[in-house]
PDB file of N, CA, C, O and CB in Angstrom:
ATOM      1  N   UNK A   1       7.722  10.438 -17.811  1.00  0.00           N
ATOM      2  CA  UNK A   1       8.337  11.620 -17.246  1.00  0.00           C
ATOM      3  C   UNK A   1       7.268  12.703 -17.068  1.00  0.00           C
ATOM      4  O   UNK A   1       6.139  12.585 -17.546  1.00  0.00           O
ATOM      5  CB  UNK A   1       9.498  12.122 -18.147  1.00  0.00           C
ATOM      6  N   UNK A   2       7.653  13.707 -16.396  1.00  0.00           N
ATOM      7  CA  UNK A   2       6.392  14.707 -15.498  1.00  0.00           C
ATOM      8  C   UNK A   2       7.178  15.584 -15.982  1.00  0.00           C
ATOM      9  O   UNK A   2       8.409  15.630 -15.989  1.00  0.00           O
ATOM     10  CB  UNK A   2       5.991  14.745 -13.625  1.00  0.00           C
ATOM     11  N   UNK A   3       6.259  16.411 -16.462  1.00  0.00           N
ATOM     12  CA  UNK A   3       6.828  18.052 -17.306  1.00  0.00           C
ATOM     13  C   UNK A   3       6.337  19.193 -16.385  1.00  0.00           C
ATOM     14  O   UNK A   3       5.161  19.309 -16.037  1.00  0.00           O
ATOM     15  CB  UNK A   3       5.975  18.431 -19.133  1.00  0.00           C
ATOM     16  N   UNK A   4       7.066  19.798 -16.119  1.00  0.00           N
ATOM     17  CA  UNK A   4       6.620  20.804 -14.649  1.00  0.00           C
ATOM     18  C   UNK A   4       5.086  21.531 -14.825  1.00  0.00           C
ATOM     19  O   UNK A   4       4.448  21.951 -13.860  1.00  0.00           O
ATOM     20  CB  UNK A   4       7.920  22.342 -14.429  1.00  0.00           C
ATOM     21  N   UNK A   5       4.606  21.600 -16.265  1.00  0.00           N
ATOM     22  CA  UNK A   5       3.177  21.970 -15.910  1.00  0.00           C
ATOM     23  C   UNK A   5       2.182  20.832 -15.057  1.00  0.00           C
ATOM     24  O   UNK A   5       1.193  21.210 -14.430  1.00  0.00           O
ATOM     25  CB  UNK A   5       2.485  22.291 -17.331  1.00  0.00           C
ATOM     26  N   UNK A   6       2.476  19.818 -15.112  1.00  0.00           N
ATOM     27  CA  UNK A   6       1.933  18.416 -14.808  1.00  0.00           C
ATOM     28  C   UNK A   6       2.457  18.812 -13.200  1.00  0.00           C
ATOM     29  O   UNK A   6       1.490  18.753 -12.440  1.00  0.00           O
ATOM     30  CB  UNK A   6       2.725  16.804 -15.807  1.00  0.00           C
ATOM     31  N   UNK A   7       3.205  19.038 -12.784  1.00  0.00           N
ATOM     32  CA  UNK A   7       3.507  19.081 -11.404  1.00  0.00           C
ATOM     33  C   UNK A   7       2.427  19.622 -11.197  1.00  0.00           C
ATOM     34  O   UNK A   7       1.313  19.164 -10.945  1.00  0.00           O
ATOM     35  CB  UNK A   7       4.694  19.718 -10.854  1.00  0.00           C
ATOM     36  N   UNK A   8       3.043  21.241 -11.386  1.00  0.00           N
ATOM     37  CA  UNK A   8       1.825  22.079 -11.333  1.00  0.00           C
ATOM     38  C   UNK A   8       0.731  21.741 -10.675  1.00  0.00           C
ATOM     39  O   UNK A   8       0.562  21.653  -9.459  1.00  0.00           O
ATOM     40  CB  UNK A   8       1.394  22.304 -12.432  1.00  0.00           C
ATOM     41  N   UNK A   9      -0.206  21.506 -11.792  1.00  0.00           N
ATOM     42  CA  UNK A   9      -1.389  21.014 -11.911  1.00  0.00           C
ATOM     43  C   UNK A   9      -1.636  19.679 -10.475  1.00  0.00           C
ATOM     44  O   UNK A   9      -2.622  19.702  -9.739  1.00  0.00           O
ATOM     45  CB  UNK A   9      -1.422  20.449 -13.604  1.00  0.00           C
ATOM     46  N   UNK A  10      -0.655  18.770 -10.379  1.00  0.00           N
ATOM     47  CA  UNK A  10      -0.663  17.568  -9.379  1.00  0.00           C
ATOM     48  C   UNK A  10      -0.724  18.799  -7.981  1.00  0.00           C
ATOM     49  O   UNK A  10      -1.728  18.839  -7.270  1.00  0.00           O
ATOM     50  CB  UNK A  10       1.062  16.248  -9.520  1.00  0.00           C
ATOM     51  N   UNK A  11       0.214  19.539  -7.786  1.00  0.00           N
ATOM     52  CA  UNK A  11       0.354  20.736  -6.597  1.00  0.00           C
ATOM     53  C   UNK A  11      -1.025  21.290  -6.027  1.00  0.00           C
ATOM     54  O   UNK A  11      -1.417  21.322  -4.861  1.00  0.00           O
ATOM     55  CB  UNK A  11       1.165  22.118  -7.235  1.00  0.00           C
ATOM     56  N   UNK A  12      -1.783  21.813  -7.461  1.00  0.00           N
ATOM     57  CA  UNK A  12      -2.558  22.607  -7.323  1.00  0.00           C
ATOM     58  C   UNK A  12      -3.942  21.850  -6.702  1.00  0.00           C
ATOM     59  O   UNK A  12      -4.481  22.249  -5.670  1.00  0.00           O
ATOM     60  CB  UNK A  12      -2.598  23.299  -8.564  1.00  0.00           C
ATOM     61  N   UNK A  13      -4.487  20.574  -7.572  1.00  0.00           N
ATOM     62  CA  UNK A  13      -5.238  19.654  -7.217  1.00  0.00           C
ATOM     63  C   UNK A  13      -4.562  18.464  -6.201  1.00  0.00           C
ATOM     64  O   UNK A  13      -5.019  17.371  -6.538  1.00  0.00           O
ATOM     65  CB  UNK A  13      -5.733  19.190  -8.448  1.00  0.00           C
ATOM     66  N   UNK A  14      -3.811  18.370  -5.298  1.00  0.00           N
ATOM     67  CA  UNK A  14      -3.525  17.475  -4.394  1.00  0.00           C
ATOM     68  C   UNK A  14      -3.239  16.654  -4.836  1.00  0.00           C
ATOM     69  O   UNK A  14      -2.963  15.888  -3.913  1.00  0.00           O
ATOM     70  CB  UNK A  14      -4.180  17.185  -3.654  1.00  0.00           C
ATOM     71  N   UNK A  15      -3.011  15.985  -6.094  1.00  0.00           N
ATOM     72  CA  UNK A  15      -2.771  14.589  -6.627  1.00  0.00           C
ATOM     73  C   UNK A  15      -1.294  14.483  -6.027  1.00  0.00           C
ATOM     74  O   UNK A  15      -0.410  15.290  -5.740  1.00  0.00           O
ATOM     75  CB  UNK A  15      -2.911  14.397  -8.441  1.00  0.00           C
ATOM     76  N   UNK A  16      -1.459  13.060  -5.974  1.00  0.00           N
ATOM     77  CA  UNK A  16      -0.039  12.396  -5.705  1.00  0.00           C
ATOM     78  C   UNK A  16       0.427  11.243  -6.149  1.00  0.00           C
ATOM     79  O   UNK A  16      -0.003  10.104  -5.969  1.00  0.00           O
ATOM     80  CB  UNK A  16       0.163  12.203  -4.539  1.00  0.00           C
ATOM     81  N   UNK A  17       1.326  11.621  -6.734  1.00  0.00           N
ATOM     82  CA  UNK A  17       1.457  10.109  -7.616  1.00  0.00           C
ATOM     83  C   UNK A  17       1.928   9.072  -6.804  1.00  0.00           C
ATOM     84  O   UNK A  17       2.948   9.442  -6.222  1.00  0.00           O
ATOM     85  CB  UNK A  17       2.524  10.116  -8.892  1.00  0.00           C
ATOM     86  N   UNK A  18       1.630   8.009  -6.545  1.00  0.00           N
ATOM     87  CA  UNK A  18       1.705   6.603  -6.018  1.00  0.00           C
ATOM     88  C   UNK A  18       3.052   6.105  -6.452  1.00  0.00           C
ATOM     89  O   UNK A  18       3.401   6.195  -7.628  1.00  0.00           O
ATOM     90  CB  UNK A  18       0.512   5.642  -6.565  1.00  0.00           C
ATOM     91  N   UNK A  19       4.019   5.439  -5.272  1.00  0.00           N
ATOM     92  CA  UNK A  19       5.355   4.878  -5.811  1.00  0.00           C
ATOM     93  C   UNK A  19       4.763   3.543  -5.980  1.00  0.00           C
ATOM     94  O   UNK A  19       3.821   3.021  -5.384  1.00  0.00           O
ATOM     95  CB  UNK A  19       6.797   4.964  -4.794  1.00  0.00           C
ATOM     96  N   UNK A  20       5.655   3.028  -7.091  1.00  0.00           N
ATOM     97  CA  UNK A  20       5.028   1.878  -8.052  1.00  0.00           C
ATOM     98  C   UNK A  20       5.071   0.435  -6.859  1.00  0.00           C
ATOM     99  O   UNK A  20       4.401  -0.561  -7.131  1.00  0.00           O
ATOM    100  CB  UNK A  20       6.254   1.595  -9.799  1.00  0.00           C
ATOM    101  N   UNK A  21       5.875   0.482  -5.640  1.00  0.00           N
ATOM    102  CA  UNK A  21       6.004  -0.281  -5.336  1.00  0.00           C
ATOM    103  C   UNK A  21       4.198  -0.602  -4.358  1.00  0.00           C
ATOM    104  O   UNK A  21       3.717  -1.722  -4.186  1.00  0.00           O
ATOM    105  CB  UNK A  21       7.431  -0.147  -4.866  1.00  0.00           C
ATOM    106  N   UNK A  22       3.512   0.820  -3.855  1.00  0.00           N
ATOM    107  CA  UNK A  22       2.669   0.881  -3.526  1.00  0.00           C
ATOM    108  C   UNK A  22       1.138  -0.184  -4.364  1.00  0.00           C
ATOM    109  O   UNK A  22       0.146  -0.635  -3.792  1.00  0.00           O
ATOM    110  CB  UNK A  22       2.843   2.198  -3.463  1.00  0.00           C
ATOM    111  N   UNK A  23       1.417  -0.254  -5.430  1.00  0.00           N
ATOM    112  CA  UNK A  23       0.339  -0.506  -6.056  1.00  0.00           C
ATOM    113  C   UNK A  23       0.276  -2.162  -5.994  1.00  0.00           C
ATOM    114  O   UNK A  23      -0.783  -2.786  -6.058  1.00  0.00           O
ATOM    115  CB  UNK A  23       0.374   0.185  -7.476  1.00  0.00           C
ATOM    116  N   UNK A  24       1.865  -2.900  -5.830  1.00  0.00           N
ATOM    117  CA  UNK A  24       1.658  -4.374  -5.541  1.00  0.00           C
ATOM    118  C   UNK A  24       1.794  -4.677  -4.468  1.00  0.00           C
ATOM    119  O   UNK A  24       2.248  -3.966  -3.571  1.00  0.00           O
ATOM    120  CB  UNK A  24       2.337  -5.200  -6.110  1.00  0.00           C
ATOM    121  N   UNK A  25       1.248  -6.299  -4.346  1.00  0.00           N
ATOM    122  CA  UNK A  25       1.421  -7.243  -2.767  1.00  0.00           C
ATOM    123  C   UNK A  25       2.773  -8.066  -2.723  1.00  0.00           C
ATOM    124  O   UNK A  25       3.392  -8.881  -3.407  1.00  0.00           O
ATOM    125  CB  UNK A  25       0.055  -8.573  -2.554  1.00  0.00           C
ATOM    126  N   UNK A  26       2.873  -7.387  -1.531  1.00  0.00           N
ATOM    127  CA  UNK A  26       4.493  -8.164  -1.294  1.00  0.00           C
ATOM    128  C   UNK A  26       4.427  -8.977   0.073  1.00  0.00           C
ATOM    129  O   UNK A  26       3.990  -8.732   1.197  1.00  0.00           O
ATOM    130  CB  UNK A  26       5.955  -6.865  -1.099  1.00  0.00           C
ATOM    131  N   UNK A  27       5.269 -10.416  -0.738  1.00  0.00           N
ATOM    132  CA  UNK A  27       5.409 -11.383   0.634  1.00  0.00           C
ATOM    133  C   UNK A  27       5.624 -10.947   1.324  1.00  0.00           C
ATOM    134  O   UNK A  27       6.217  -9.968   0.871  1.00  0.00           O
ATOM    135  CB  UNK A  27       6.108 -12.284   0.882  1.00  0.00           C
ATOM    136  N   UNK A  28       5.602 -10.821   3.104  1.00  0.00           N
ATOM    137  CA  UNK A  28       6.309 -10.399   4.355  1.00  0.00           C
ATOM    138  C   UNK A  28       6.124 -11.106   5.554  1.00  0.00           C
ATOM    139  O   UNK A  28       5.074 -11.727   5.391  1.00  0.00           O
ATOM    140  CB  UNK A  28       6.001  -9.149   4.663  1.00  0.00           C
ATOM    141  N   UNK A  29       6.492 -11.306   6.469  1.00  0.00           N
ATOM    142  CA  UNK A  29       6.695 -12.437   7.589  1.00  0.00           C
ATOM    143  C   UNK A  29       5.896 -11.290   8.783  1.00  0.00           C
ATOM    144  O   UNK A  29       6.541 -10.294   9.111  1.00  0.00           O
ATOM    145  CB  UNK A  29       8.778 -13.037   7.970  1.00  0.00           C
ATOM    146  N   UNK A  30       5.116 -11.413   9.113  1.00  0.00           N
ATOM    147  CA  UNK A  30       4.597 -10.607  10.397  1.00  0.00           C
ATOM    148  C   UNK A  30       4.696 -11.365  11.769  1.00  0.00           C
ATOM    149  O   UNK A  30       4.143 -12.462  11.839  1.00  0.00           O
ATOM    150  CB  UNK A  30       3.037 -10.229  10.201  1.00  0.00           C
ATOM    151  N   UNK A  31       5.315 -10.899  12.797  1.00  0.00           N
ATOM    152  CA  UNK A  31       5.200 -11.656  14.210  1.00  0.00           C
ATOM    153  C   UNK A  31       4.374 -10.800  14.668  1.00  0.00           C
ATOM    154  O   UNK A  31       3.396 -11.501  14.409  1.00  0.00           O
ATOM    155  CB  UNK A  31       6.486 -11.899  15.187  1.00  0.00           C
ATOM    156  N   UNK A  32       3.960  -9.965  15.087  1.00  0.00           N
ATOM    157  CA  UNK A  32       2.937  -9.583  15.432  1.00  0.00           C
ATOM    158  C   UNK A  32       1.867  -9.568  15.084  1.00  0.00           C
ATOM    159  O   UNK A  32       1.775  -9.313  13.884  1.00  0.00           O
ATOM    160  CB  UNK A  32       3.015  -8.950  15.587  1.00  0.00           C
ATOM    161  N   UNK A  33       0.560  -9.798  15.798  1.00  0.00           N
ATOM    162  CA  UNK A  33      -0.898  -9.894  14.834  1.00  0.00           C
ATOM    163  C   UNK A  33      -1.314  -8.615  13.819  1.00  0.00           C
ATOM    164  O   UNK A  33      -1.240  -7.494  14.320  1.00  0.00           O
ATOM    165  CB  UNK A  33      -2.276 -10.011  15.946  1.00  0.00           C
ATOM    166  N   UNK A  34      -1.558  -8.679  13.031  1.00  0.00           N
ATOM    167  CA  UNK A  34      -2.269  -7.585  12.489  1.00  0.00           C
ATOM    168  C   UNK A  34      -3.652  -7.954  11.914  1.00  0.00           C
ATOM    169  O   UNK A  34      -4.013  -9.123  11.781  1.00  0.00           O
ATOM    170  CB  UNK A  34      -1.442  -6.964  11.458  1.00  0.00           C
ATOM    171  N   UNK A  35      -4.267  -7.079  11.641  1.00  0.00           N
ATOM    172  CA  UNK A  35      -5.745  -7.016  11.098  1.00  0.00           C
ATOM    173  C   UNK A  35      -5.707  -7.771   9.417  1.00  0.00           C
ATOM    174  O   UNK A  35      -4.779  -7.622   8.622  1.00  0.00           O
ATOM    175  CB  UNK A  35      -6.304  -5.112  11.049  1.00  0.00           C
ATOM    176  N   UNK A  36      -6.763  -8.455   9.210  1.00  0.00           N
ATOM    177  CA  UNK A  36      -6.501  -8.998   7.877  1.00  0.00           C
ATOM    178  C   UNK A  36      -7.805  -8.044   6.684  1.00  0.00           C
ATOM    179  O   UNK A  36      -8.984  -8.179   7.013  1.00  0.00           O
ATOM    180  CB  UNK A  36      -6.767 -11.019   8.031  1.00  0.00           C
ATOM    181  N   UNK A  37      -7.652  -7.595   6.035  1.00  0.00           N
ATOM    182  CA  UNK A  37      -8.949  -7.210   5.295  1.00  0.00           C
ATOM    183  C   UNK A  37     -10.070  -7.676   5.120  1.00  0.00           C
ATOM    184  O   UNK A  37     -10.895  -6.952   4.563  1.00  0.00           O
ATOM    185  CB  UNK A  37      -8.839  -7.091   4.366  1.00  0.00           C
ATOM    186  N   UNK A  38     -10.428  -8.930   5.509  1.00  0.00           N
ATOM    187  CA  UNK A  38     -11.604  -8.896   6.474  1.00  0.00           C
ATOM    188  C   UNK A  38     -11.752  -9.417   8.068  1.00  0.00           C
ATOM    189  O   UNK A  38     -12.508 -10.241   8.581  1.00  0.00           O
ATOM    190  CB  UNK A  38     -12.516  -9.605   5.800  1.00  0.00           C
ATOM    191  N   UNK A  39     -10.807  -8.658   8.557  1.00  0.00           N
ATOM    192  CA  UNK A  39     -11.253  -8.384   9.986  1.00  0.00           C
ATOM    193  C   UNK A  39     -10.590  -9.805  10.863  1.00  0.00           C
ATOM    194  O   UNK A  39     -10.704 -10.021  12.070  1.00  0.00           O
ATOM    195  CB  UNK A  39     -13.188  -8.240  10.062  1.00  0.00           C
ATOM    196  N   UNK A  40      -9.978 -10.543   9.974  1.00  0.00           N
ATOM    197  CA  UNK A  40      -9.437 -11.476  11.233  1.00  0.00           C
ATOM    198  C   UNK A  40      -7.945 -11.020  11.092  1.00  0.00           C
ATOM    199  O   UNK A  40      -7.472 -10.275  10.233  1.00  0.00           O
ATOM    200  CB  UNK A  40      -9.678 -13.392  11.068  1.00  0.00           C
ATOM    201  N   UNK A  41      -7.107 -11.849  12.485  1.00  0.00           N
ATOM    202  CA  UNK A  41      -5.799 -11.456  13.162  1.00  0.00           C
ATOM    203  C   UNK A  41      -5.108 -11.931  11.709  1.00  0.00           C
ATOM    204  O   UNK A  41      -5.917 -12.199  10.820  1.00  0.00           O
ATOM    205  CB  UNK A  41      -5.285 -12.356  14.853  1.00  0.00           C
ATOM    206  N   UNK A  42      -4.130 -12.019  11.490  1.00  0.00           N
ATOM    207  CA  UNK A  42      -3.421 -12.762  10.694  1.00  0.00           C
ATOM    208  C   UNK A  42      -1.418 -12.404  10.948  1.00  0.00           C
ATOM    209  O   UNK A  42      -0.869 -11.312  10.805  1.00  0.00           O
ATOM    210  CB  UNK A  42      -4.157 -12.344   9.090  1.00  0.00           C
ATOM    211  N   UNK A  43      -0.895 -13.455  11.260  1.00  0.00           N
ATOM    212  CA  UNK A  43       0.542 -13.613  11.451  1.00  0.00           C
ATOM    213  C   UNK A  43       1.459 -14.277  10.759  1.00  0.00           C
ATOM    214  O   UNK A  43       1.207 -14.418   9.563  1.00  0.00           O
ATOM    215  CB  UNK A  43       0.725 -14.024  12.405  1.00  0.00           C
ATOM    216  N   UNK A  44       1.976 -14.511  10.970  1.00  0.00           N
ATOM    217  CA  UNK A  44       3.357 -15.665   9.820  1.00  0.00           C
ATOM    218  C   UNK A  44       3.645 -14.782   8.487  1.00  0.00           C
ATOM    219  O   UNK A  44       3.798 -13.563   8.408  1.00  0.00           O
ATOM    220  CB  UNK A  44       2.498 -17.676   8.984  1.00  0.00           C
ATOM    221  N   UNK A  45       3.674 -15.849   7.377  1.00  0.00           N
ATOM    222  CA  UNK A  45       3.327 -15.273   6.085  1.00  0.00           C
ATOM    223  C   UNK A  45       2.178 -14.622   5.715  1.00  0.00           C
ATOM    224  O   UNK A  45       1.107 -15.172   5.973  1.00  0.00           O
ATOM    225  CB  UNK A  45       3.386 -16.087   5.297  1.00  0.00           C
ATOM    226  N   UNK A  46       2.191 -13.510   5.136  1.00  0.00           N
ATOM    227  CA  UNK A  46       1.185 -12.430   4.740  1.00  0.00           C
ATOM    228  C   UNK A  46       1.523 -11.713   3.469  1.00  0.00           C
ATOM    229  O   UNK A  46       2.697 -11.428   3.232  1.00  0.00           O
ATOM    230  CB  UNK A  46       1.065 -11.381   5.835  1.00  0.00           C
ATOM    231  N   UNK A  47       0.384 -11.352   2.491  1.00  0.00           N
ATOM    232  CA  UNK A  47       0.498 -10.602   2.164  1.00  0.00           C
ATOM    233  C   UNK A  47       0.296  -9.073   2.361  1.00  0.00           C
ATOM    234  O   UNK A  47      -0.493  -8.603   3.180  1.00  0.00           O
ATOM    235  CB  UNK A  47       0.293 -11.028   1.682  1.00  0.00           C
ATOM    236  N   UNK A  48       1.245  -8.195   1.362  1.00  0.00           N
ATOM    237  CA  UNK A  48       0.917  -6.893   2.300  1.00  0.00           C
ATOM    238  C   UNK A  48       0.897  -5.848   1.229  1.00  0.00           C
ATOM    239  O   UNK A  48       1.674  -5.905   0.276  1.00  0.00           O
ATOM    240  CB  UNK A  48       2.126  -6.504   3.597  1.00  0.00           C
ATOM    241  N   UNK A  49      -0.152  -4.710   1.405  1.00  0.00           N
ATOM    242  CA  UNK A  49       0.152  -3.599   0.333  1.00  0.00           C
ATOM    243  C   UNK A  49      -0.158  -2.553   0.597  1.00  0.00           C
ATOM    244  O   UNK A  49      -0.891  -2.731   1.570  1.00  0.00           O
ATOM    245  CB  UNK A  49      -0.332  -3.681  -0.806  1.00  0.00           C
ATOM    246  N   UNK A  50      -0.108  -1.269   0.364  1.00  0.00           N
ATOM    247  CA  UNK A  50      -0.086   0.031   0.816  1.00  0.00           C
ATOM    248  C   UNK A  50      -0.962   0.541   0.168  1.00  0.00           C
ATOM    249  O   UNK A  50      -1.041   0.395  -1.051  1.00  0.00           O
ATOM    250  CB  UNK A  50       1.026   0.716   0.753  1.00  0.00           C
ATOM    251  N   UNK A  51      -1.907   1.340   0.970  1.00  0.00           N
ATOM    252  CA  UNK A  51      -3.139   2.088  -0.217  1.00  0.00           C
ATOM    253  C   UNK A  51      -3.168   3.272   0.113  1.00  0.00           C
ATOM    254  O   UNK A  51      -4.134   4.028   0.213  1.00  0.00           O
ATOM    255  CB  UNK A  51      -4.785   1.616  -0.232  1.00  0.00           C
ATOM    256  N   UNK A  52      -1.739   3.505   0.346  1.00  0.00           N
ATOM    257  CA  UNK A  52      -2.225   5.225   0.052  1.00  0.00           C
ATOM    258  C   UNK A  52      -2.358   5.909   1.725  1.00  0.00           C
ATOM    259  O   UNK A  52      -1.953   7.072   1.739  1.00  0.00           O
ATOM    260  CB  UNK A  52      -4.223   5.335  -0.960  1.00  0.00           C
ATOM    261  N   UNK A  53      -2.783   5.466   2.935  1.00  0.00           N
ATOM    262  CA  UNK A  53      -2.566   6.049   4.050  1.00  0.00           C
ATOM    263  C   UNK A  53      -2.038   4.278   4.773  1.00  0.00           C
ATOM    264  O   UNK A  53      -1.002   4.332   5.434  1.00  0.00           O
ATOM    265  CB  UNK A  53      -4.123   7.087   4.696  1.00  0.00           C
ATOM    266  N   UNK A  54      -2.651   2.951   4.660  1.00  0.00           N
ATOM    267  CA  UNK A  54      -2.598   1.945   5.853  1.00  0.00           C
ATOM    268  C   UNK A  54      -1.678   0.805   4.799  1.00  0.00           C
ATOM    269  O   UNK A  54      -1.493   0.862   3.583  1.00  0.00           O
ATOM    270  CB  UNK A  54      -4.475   1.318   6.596  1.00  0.00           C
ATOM    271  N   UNK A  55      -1.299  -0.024   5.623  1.00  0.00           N
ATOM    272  CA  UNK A  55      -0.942  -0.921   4.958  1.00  0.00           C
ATOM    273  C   UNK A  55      -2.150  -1.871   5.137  1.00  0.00           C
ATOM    274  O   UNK A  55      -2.653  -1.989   6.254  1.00  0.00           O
ATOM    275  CB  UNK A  55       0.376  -1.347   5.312  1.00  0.00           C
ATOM    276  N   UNK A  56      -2.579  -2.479   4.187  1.00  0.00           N
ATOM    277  CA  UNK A  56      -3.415  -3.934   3.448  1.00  0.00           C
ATOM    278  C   UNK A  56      -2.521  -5.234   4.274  1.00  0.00           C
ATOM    279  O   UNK A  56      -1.296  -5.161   4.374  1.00  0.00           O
ATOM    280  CB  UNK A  56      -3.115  -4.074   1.189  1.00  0.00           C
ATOM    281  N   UNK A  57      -3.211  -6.264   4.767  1.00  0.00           N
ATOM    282  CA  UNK A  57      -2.692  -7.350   4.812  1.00  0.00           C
ATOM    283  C   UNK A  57      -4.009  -8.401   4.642  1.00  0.00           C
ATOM    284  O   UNK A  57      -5.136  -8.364   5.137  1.00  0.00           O
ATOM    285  CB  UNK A  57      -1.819  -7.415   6.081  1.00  0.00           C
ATOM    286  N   UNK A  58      -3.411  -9.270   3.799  1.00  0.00           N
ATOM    287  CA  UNK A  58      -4.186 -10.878   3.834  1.00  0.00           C
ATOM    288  C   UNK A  58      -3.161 -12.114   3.852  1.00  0.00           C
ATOM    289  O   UNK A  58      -1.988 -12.386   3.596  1.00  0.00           O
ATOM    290  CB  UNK A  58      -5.188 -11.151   2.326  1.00  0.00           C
ATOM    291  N   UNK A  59      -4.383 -12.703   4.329  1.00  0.00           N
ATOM    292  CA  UNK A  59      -3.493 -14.674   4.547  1.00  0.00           C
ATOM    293  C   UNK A  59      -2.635 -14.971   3.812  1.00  0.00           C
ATOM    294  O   UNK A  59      -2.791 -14.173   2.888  1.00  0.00           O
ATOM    295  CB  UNK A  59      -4.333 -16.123   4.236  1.00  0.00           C
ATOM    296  N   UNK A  60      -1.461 -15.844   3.472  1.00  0.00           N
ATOM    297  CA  UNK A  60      -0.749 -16.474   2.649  1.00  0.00           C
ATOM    298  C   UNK A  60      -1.362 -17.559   2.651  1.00  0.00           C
ATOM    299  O   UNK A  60      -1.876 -18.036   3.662  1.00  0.00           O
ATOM    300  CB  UNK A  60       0.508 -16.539   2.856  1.00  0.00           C
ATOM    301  N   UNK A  61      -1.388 -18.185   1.296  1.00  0.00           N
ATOM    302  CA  UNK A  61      -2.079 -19.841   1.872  1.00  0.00           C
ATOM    303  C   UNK A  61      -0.675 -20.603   1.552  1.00  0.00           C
ATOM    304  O   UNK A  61      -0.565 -21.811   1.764  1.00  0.00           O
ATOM    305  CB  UNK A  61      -3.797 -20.713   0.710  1.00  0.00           C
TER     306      UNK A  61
END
């Protein structure tokens, strides 16, 4: 739990706390190509995760 000086402080310095779902990779089905983290297309099954501005994707094997 966050005690309003802790806000505060997050307000004052820009911090932002990350929703928990952000921090893991989740299965997802892509039909469209997207970029893979290193630079190739990748479609079908993917993994996928959020860092904060882009979403992350790599291969499923």
């Amino acid at each position: 739990m966050i005690t309003a000086d802790k806000q505060v402080h997050y307000r004052l310095l820009r911090l932002h706390q990350r929703p928990a779902w952000a921090a893991i990779w989740h299965l997802w089905f892509v039909t469209i190509p997207r970029r893979s983290i290193t630079g190739r297309l990748v479609r079908g099954k993917v993994w996928r995760r959020h860092d904060g501005r882009h979403w992350i994707y790599k291969k499923h094997n």
